[in-house]
Phi, psi and omega in degrees: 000111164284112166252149165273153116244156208232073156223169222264010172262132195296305189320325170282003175252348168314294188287281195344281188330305186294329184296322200261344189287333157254047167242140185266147173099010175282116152261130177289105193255000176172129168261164197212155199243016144166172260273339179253004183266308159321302157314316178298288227287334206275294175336312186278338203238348181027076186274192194249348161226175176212110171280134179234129174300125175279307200266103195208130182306139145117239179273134195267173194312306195280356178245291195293330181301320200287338186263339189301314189312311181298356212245138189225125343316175195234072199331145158284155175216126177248141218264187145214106200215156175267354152306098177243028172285358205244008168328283180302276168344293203295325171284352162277003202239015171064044177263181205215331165235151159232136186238149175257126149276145355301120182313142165255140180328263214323344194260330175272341165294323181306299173325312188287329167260354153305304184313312190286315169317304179307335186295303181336265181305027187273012175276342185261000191236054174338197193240141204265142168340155143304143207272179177304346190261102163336156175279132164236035161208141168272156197241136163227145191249155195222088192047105173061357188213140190271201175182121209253104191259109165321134186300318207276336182271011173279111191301279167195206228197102181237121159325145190191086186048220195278022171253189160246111162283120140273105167248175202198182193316335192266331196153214176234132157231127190278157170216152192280035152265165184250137203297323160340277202315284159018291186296290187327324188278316193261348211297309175318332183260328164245169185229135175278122170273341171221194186258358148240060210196135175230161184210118159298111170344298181292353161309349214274156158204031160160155162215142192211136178271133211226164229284359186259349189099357169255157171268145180243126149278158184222103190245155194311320174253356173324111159305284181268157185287146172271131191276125180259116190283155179314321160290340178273311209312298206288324218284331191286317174305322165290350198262336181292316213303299177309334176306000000 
């Protein structure tokens, strides 16, 4: 079984490392010191598990578990942490163990064998919705390596055959999600204008009907104006009004 571990104190990935060497058929294939470093090693090595440390800089265990849950094959992930408020979270974010530090053996072998079990069966186990807690960052992979775009730096979000384009503060990037998933996940933050097209609410600046009989959105950062289907049009006019 290839395993990650992911947490940002060296000593706790020591004791993990020293804890899985004695179970035989464990490959350690990479450690990570948080949640997007974890992620690049999951991309590159697609292990069959992952510990992941929760309270960690930048992106943290519950922001990475969630996006680890899309990965297809879809690692199992067991949290480890010293913290045990984050219980519920860590299993809405699709994890199959929670372990307290100091890990006790017995407990990460108990882990270890949910995992191999979850491995079993993992053809029954897609890559999972999105939990009730939104995401805040979207993940695009970029020839072998990933790149995590904050949700708030996001313009808007356009469908493009089996992909979504982002774009955002930075640029553009594609991600395998479908914009249907997006809304559901995001619809507080974004609003739809075509049926492939989301708009970040604060993006919004204007809407204007242009000389042909079509609508136009006008976003704050927008090179060009966006076409608004006729059907989005009144819901778009309320959703400006409020702005």
């Amino acid at each position: 079984m290839k395993v990650v571990i992911a947490d940002d104190e060296s000593l706790a990935r020591e004791r993990l490392r020293a804890l899985l060497a004695e179970h035989p058929g464990i490959d350690v294939v990479a450690e990570a010191e948080n949640g997007l470093d974890a992620l690049q090693a999951c991309s590159q090595h697609r292990p069959d598990m992952v510990l992941l440390d929760i309270a960690m800089p930048g992106v943290d265990g519950l922001e990475a578990a969630r996006h680890l849950a899309a990965f297809d094959p879809r690692p199992a992930v067991v949290f480890c942490t010293a913290y045990d408020e984050h219980a519920l979270s860590a299993f809405e974010a699709a994890a199959i163990d929670y372990l307290m530090k100091p890990i006790r053996p017995e407990r990460l072998a108990a882990a270890l064998e949910r995992a191999r079990t979850f491995i079993a069966g993992r053809e029954n186990h897609p890559p999972a919705a999105s939990s009730s807690q939104p995401r805040t960052h979207l993940c695009a992979r970029l020839r072998g390596s990933l790149r995590l775009i904050p949700v708030d730096e996001v313009h808007y979000l356009q469908a493009e055959e089996k992909y979504v384009v982002v774009h955002h503060a930075r640029g553009e990037d594609l991600i395998e999600e479908s914009l249907k998933s997006l809304e559901e996940e995001f619809g507080g933050r974004f609003v739809r204008i075509h049926r492939n097209c989301l708009v970040a609410r604060h993006e919004l600046v204007e809407i204007k009907r242009v000389g042909d009989g079509h609508v136009q959105a006008i976003l704050r950062h927008g090179k060009v104006p966006l076409e608004v289907s006729r059907r989005c049009v009144a819901g778009l006019r309320e959703t400006v009004k409020a702005l």
